[in-house]
PQR file of N, CA, C, O and H, with PARSE charges and radii, in Angstrom:
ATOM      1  N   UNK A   1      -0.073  10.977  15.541 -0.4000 1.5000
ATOM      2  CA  UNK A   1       0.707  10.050  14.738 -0.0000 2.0000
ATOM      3  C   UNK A   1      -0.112   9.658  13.511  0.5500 1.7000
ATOM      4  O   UNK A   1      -1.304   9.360  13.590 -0.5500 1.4000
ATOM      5  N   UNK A   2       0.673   9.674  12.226 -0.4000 1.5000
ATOM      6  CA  UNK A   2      -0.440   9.503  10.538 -0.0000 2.0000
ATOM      7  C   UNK A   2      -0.676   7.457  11.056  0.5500 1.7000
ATOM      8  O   UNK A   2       0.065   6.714  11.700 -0.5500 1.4000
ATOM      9  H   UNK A   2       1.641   9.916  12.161  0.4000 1.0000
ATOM     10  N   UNK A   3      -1.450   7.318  10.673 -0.4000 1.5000
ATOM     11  CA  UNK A   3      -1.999   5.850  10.349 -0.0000 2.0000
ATOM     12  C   UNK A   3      -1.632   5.395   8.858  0.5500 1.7000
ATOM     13  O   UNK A   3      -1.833   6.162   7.916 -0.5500 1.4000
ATOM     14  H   UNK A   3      -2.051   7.922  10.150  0.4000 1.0000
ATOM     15  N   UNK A   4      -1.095   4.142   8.681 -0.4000 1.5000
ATOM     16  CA  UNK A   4      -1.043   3.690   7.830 -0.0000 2.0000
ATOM     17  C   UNK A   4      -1.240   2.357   7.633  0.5500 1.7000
ATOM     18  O   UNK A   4      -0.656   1.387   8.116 -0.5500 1.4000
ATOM     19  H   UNK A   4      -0.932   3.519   9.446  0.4000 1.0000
ATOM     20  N   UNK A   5      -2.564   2.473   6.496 -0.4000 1.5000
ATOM     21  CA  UNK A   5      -3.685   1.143   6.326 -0.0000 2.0000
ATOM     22  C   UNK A   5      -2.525   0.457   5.143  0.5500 1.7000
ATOM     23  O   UNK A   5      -1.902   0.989   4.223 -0.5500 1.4000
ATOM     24  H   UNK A   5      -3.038   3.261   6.103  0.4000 1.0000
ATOM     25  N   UNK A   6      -2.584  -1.200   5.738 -0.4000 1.5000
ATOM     26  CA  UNK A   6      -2.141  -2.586   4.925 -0.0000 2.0000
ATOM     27  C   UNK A   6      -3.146  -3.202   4.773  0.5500 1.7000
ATOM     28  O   UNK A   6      -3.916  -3.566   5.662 -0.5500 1.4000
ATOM     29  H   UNK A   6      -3.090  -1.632   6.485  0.4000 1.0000
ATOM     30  N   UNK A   7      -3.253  -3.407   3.448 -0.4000 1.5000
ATOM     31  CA  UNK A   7      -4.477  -4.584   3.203 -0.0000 2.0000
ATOM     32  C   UNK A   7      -4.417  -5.595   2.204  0.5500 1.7000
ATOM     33  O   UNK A   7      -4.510  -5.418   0.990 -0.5500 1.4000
ATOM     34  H   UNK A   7      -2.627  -3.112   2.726  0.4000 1.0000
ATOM     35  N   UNK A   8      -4.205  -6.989   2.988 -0.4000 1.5000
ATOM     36  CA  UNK A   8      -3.254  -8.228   2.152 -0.0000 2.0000
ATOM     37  C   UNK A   8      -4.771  -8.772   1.587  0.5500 1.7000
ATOM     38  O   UNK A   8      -5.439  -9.167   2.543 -0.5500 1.4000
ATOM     39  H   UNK A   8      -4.129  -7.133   3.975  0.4000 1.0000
ATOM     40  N   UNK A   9      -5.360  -8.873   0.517 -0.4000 1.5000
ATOM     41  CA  UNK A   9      -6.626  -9.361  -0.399 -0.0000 2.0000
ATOM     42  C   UNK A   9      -6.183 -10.733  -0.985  0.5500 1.7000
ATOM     43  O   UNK A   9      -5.722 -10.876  -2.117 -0.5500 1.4000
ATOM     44  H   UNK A   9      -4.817  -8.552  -0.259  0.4000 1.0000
ATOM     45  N   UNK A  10      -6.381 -11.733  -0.066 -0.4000 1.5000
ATOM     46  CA  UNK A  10      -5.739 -12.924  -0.427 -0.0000 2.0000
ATOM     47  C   UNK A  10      -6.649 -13.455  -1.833  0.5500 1.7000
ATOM     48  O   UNK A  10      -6.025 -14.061  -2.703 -0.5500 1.4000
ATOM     49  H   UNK A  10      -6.755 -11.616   0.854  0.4000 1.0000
ATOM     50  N   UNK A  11      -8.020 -13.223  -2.000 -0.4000 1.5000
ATOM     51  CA  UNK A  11      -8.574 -13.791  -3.457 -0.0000 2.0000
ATOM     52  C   UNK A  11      -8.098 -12.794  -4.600  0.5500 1.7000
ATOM     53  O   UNK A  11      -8.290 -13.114  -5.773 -0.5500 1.4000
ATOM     54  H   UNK A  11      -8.527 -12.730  -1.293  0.4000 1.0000
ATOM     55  N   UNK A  12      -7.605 -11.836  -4.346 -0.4000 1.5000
ATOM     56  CA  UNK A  12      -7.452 -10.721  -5.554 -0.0000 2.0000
ATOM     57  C   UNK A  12      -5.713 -10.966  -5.808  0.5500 1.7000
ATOM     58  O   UNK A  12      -5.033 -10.769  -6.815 -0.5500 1.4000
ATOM     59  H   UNK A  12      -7.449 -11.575  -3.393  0.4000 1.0000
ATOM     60  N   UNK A  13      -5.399 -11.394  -4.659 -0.4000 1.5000
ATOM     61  CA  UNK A  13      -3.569 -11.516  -4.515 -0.0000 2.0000
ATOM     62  C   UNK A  13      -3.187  -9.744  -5.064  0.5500 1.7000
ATOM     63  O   UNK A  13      -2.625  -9.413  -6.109 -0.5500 1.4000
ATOM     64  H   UNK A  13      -5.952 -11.553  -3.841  0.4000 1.0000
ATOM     65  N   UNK A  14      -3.679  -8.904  -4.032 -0.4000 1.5000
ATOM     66  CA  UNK A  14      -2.917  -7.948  -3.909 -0.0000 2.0000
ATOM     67  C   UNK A  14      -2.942  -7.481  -2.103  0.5500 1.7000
ATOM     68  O   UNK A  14      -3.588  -7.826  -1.114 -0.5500 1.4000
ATOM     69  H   UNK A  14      -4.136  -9.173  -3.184  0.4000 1.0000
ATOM     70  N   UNK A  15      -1.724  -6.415  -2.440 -0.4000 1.5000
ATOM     71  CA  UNK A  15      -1.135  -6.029  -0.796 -0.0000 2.0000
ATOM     72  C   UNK A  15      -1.566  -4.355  -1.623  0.5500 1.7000
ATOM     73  O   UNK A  15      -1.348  -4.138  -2.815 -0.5500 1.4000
ATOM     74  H   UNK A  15      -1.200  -6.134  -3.244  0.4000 1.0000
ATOM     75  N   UNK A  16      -2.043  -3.590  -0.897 -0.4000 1.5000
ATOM     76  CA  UNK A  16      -2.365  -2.215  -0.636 -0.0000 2.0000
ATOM     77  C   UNK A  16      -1.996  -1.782   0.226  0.5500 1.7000
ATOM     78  O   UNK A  16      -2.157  -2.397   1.280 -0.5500 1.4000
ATOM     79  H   UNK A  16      -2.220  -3.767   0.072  0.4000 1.0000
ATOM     80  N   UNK A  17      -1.168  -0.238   0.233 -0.4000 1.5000
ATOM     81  CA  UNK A  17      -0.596   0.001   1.626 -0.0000 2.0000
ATOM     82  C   UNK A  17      -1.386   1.848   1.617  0.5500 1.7000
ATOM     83  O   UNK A  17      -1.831   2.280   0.554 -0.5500 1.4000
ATOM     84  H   UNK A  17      -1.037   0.262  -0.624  0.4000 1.0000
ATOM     85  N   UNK A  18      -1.420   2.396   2.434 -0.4000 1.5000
ATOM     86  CA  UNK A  18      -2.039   3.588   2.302 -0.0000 2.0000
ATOM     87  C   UNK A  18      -1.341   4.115   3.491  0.5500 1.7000
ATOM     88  O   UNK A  18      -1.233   3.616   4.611 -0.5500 1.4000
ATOM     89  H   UNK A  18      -1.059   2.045   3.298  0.4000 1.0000
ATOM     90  N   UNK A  19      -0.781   5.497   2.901 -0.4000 1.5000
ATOM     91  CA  UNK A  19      -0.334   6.898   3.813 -0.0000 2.0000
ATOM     92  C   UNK A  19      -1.344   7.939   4.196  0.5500 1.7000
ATOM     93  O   UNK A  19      -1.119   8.751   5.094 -0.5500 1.4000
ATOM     94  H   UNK A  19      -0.869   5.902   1.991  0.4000 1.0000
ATOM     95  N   UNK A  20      -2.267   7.914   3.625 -0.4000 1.5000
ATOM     96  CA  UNK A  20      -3.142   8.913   3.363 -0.0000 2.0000
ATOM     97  C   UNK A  20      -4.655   8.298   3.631  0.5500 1.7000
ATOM     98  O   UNK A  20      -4.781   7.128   3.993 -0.5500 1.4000
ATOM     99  H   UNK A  20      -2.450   7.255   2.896  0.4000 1.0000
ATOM    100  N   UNK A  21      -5.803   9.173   3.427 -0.4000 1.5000
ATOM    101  CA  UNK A  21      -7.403   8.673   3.768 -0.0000 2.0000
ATOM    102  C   UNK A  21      -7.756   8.048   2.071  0.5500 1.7000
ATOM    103  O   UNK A  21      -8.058   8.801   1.145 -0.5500 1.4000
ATOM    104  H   UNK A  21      -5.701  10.124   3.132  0.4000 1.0000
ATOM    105  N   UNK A  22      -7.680   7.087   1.990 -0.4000 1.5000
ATOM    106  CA  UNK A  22      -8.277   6.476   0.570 -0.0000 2.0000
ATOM    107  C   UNK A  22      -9.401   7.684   0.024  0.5500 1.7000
ATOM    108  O   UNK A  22      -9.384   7.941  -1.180 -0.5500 1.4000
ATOM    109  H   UNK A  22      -7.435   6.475   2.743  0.4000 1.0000
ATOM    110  N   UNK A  23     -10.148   8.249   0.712 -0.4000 1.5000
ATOM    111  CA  UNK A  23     -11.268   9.112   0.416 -0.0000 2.0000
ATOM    112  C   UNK A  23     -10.863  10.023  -0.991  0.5500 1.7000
ATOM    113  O   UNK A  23     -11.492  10.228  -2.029 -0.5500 1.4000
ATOM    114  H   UNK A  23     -10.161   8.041   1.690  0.4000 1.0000
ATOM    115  N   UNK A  24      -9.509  10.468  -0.517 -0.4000 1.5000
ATOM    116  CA  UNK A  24      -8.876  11.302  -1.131 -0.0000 2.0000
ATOM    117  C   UNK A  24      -8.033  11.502  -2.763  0.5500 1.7000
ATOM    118  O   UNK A  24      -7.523  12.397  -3.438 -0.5500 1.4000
ATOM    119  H   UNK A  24      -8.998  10.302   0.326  0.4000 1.0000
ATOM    120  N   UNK A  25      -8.360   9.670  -2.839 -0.4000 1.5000
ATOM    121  CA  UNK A  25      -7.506   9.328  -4.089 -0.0000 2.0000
ATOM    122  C   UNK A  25      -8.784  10.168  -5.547  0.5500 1.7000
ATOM    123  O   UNK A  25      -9.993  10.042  -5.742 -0.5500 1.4000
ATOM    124  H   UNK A  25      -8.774   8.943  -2.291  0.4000 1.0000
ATOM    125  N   UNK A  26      -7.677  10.979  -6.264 -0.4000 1.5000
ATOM    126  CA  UNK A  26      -8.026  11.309  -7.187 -0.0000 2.0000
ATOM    127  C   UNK A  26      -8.064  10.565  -8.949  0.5500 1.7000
ATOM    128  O   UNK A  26      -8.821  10.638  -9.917 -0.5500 1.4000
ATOM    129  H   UNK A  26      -6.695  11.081  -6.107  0.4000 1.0000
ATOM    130  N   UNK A  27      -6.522   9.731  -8.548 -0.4000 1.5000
ATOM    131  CA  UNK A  27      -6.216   9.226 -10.103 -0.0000 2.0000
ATOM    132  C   UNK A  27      -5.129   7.965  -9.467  0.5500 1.7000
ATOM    133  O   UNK A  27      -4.255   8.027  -8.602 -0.5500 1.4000
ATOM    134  H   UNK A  27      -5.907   9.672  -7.762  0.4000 1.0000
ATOM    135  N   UNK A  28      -5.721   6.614 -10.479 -0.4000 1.5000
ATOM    136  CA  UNK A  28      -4.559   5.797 -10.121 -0.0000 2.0000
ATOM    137  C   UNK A  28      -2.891   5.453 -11.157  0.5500 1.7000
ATOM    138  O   UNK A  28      -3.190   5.899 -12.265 -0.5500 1.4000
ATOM    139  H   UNK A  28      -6.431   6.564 -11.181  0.4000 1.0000
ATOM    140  N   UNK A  29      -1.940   5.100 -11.221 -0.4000 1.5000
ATOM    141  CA  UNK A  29      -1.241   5.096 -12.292 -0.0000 2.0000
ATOM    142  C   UNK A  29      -0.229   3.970 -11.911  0.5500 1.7000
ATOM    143  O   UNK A  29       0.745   3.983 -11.159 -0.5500 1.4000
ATOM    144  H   UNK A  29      -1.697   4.737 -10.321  0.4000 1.0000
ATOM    145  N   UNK A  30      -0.843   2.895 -12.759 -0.4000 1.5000
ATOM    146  CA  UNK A  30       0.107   1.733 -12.885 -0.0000 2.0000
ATOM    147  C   UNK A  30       1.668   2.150 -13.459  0.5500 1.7000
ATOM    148  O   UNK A  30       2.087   2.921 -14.322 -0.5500 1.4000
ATOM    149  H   UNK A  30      -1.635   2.885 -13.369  0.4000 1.0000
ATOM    150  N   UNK A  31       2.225   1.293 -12.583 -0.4000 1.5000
ATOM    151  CA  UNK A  31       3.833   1.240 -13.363 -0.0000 2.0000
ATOM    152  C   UNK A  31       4.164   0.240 -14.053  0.5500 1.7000
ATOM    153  O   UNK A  31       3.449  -0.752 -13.917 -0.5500 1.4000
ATOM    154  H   UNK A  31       1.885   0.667 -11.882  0.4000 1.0000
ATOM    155  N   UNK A  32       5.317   0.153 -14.999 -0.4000 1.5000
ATOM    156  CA  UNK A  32       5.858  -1.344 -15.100 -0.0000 2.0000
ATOM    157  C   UNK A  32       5.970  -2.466 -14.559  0.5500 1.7000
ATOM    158  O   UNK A  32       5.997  -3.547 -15.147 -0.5500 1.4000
ATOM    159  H   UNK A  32       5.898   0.959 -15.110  0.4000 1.0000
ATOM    160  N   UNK A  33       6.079  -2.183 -12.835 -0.4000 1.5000
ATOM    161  CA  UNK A  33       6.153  -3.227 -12.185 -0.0000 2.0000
ATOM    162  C   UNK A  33       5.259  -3.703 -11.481  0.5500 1.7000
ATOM    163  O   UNK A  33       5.440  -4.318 -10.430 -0.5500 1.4000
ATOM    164  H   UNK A  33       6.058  -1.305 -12.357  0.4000 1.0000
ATOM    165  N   UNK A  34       4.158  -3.447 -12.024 -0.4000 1.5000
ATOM    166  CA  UNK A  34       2.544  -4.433 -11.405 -0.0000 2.0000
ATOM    167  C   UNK A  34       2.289  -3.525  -9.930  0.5500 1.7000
ATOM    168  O   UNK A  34       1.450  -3.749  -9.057 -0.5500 1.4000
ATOM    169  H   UNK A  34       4.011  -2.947 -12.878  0.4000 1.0000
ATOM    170  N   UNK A  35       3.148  -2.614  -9.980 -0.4000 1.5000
ATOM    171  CA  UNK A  35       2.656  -1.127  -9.209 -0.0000 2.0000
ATOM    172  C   UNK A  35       1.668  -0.251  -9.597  0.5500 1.7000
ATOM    173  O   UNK A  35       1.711   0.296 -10.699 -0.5500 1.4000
ATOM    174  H   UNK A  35       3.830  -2.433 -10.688  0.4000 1.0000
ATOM    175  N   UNK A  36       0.449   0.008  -8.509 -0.4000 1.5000
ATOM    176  CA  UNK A  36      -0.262   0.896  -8.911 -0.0000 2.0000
ATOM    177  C   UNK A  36      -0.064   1.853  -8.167  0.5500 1.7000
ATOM    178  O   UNK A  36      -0.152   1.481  -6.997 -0.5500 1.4000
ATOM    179  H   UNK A  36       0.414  -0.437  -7.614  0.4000 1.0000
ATOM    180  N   UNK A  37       0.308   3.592  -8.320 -0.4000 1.5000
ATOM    181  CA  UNK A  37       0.183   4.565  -7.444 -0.0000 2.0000
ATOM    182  C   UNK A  37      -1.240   5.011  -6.799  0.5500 1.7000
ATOM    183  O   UNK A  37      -1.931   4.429  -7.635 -0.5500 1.4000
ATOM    184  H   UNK A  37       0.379   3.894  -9.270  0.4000 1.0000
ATOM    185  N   UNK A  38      -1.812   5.373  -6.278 -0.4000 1.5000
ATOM    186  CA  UNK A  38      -2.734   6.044  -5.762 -0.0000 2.0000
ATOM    187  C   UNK A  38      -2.238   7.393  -5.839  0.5500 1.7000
ATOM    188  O   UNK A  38      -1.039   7.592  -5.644 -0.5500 1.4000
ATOM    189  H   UNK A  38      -1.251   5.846  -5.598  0.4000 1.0000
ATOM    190  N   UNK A  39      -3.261   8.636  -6.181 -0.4000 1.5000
ATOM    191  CA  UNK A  39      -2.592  10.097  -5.626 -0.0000 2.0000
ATOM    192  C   UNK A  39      -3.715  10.935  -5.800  0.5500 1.7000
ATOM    193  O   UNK A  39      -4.552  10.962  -6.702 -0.5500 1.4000
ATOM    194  H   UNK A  39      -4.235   8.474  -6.339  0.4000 1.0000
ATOM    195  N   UNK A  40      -3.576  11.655  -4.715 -0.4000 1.5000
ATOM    196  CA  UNK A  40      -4.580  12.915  -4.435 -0.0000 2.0000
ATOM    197  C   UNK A  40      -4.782  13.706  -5.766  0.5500 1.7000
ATOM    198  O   UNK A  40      -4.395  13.395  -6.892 -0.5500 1.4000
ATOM    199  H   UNK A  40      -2.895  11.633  -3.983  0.4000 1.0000
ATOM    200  N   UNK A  41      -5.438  14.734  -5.389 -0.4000 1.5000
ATOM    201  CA  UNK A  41      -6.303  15.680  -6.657 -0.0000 2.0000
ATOM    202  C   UNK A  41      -4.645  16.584  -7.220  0.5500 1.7000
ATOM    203  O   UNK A  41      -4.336  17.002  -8.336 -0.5500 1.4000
ATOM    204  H   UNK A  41      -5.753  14.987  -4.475  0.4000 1.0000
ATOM    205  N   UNK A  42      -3.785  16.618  -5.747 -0.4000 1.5000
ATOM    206  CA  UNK A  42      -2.474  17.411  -5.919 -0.0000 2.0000
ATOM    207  C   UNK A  42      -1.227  16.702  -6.853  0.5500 1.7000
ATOM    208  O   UNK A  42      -0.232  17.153  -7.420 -0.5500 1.4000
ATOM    209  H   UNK A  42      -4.036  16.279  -4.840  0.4000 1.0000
ATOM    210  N   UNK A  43      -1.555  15.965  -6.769 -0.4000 1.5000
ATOM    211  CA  UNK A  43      -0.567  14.592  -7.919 -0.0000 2.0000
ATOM    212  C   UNK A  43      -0.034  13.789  -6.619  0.5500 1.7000
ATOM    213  O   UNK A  43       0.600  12.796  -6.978 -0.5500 1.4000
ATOM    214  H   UNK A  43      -2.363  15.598  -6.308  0.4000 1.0000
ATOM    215  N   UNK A  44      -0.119  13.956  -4.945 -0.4000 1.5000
ATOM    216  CA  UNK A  44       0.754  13.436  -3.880 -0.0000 2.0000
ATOM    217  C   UNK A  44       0.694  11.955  -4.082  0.5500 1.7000
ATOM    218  O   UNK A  44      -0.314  11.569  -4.673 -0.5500 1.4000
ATOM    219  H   UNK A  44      -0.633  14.762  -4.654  0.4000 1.0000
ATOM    220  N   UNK A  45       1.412  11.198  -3.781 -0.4000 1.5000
ATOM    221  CA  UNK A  45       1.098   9.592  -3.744 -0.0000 2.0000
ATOM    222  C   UNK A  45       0.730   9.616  -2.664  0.5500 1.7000
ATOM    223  O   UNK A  45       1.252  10.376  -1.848 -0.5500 1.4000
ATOM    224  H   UNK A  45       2.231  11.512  -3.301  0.4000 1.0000
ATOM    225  N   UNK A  46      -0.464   8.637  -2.281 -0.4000 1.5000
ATOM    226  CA  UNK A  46      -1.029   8.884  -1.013 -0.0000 2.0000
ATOM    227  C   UNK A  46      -1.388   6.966  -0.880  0.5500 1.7000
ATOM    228  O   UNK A  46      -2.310   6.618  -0.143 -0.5500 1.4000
ATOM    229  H   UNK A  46      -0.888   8.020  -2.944  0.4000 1.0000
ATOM    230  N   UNK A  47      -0.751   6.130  -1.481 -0.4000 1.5000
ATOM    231  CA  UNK A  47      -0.783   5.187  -1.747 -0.0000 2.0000
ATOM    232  C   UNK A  47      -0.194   4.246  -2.371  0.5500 1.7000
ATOM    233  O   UNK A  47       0.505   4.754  -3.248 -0.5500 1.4000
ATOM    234  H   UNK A  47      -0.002   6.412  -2.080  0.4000 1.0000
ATOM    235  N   UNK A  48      -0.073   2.534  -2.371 -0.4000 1.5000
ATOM    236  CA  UNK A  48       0.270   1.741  -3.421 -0.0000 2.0000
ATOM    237  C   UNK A  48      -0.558   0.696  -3.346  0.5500 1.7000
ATOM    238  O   UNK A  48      -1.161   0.299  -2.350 -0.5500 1.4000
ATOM    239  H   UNK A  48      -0.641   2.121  -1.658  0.4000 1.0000
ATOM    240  N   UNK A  49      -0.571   0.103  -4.827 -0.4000 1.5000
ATOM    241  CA  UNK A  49      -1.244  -1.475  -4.327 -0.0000 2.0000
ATOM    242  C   UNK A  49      -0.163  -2.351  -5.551  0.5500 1.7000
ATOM    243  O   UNK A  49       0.227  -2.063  -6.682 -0.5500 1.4000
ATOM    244  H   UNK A  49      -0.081   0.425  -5.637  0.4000 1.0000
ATOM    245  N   UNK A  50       0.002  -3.303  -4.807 -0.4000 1.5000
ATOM    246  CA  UNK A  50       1.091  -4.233  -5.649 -0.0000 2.0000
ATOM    247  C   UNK A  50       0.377  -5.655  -6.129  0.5500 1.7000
ATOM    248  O   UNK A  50      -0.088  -6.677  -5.624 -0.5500 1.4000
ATOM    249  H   UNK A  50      -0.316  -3.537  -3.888  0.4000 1.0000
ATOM    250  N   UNK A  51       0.563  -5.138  -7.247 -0.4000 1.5000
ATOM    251  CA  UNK A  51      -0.781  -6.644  -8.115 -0.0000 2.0000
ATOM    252  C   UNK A  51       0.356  -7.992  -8.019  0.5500 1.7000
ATOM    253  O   UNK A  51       1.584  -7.936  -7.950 -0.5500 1.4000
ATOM    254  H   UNK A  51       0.941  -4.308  -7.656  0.4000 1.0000
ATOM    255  N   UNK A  52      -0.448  -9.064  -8.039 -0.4000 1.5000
ATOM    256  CA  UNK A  52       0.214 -10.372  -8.249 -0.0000 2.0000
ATOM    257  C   UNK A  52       0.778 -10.603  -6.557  0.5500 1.7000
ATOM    258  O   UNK A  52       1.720 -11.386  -6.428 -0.5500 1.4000
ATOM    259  H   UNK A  52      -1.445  -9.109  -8.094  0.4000 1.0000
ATOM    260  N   UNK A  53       0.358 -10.105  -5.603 -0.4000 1.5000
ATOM    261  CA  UNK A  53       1.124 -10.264  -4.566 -0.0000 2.0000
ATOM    262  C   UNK A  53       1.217 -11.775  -4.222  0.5500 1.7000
ATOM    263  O   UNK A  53       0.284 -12.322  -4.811 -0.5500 1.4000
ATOM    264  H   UNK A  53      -0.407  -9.469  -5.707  0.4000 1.0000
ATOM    265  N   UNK A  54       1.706 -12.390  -3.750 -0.4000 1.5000
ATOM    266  CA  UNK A  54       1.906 -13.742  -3.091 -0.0000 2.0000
ATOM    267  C   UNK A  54       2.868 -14.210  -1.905  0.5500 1.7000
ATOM    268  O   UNK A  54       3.701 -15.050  -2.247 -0.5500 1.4000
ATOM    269  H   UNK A  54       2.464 -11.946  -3.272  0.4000 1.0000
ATOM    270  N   UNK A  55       2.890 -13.845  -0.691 -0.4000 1.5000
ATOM    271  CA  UNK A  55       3.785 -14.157   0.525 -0.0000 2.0000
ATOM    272  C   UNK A  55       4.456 -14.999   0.323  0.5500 1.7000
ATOM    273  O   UNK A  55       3.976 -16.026  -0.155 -0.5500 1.4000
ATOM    274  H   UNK A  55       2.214 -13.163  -0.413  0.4000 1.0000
ATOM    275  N   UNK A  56       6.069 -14.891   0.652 -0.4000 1.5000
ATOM    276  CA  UNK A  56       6.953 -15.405   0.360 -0.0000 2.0000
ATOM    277  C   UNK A  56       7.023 -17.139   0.669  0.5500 1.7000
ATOM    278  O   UNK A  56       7.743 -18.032   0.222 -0.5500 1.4000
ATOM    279  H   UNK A  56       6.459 -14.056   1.040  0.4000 1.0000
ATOM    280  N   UNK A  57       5.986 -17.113   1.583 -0.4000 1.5000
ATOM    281  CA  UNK A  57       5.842 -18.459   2.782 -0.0000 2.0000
ATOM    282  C   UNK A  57       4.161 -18.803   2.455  0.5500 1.7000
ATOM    283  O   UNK A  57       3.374 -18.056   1.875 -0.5500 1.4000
ATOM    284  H   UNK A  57       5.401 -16.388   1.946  0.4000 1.0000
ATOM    285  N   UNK A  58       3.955 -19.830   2.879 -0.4000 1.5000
ATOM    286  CA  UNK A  58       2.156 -20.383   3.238 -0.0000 2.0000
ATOM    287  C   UNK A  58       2.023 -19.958   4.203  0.5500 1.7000
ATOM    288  O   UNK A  58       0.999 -20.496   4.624 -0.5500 1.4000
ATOM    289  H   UNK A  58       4.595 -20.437   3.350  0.4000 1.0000
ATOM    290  N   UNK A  59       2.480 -19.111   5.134 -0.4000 1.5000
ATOM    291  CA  UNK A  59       2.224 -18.981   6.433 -0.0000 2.0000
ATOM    292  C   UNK A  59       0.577 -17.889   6.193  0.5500 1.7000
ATOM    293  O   UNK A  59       0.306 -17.065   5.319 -0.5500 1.4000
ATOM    294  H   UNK A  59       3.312 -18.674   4.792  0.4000 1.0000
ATOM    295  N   UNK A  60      -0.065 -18.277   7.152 -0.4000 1.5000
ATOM    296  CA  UNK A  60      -1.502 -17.324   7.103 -0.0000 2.0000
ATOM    297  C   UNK A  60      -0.947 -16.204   7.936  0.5500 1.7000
ATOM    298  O   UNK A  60      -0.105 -16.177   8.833 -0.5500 1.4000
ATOM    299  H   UNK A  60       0.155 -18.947   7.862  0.4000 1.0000
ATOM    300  N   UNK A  61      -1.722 -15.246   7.326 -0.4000 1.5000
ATOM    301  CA  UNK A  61      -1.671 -14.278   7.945 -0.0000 2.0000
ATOM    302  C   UNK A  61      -0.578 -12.770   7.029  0.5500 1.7000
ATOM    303  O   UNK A  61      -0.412 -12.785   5.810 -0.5500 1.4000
ATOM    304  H   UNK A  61      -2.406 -15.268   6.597  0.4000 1.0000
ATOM    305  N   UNK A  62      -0.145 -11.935   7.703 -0.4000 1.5000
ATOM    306  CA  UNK A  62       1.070 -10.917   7.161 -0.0000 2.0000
ATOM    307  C   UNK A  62       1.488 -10.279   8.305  0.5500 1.7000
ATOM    308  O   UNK A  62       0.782  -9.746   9.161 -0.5500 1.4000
ATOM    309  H   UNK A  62      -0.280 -11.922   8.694  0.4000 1.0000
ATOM    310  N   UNK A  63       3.038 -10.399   8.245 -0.4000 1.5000
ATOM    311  CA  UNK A  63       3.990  -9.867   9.749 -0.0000 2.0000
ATOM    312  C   UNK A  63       3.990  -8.192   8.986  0.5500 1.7000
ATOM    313  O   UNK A  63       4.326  -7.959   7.825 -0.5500 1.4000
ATOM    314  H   UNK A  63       3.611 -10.832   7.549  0.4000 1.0000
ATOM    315  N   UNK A  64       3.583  -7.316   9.863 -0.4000 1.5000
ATOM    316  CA  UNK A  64       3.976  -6.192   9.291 -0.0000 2.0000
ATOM    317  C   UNK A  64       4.969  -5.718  10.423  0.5500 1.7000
ATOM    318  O   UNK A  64       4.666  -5.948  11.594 -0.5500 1.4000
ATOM    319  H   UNK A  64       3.310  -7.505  10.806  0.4000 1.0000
ATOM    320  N   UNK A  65       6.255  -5.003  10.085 -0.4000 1.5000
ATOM    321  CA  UNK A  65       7.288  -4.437  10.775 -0.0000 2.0000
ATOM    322  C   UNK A  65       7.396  -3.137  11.198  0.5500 1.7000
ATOM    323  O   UNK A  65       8.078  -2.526  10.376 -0.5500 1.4000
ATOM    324  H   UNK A  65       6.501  -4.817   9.134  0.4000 1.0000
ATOM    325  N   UNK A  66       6.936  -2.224  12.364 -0.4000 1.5000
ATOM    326  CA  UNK A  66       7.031  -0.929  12.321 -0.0000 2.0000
ATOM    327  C   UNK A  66       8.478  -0.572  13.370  0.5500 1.7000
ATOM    328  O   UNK A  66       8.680  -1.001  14.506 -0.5500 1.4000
ATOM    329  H   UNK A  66       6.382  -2.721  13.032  0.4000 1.0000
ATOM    330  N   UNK A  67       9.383   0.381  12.515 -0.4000 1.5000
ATOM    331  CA  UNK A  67       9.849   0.314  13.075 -0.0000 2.0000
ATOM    332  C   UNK A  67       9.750   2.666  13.043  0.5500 1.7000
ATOM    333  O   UNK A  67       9.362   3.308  12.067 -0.5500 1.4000
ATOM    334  H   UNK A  67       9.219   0.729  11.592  0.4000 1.0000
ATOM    335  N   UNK A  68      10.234   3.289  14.407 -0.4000 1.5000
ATOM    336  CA  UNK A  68      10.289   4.338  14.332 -0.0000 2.0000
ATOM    337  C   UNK A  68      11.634   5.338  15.081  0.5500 1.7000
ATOM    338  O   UNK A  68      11.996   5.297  16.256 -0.5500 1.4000
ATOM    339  H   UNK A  68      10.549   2.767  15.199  0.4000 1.0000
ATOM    340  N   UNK A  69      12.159   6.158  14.022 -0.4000 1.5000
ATOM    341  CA  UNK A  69      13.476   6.609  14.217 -0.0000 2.0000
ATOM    342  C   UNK A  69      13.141   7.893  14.933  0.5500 1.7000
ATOM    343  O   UNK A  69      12.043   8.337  14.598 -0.5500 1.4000
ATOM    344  H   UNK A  69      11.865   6.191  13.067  0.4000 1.0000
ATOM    345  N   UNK A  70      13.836   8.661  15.892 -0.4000 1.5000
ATOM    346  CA  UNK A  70      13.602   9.698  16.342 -0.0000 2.0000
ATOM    347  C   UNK A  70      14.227  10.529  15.513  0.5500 1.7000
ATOM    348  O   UNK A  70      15.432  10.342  15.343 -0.5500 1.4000
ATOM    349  H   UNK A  70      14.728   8.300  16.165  0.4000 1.0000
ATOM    350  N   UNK A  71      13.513  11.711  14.758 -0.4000 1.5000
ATOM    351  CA  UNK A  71      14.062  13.033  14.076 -0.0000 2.0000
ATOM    352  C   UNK A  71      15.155  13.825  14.949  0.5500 1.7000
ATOM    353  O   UNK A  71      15.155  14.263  16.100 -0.5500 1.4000
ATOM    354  H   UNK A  71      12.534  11.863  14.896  0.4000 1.0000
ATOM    355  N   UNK A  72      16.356  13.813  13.590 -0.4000 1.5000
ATOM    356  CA  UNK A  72      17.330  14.132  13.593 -0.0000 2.0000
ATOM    357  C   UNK A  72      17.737  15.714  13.716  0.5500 1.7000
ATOM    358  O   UNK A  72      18.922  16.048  13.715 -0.5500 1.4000
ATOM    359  H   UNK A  72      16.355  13.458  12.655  0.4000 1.0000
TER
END
């Protein structure tokens, strides 16, 4: 099963999510929307990190939701 790293940086106020081994990131590329891609040497997105993050709530912590569909 792939692993996929969340990482909520409460002094930086960003959320990073990773599909892939960070090792691997070749080039990053911000978007318009305070999106940064991560992507391998191949152009793959193997990543995001979302600047300005701030949880919707004060609640400490981050609920992450996995949910998994059986292939169709």
């Amino acid at each position: 099963m792939d692993k996929i790293r969340v990482i909520h940086d409460l002094a930086g106020h960003t959320l990073t999510v990773w599909f892939d081994d960070p090792a691997k990131e070749s080039v990053c590329e911000e978007t318009a929307d305070e999106v940064v891609l991560m992507k391998d040497a191949g152009g793959r997105v193997i990543g995001f990190e979302l600047l300005n993050y701030r949880p919707a709530d004060d609640a400490a912590g981050l609920t992450v939701e996995t949910i998994v569909r059986p292939e169709s």
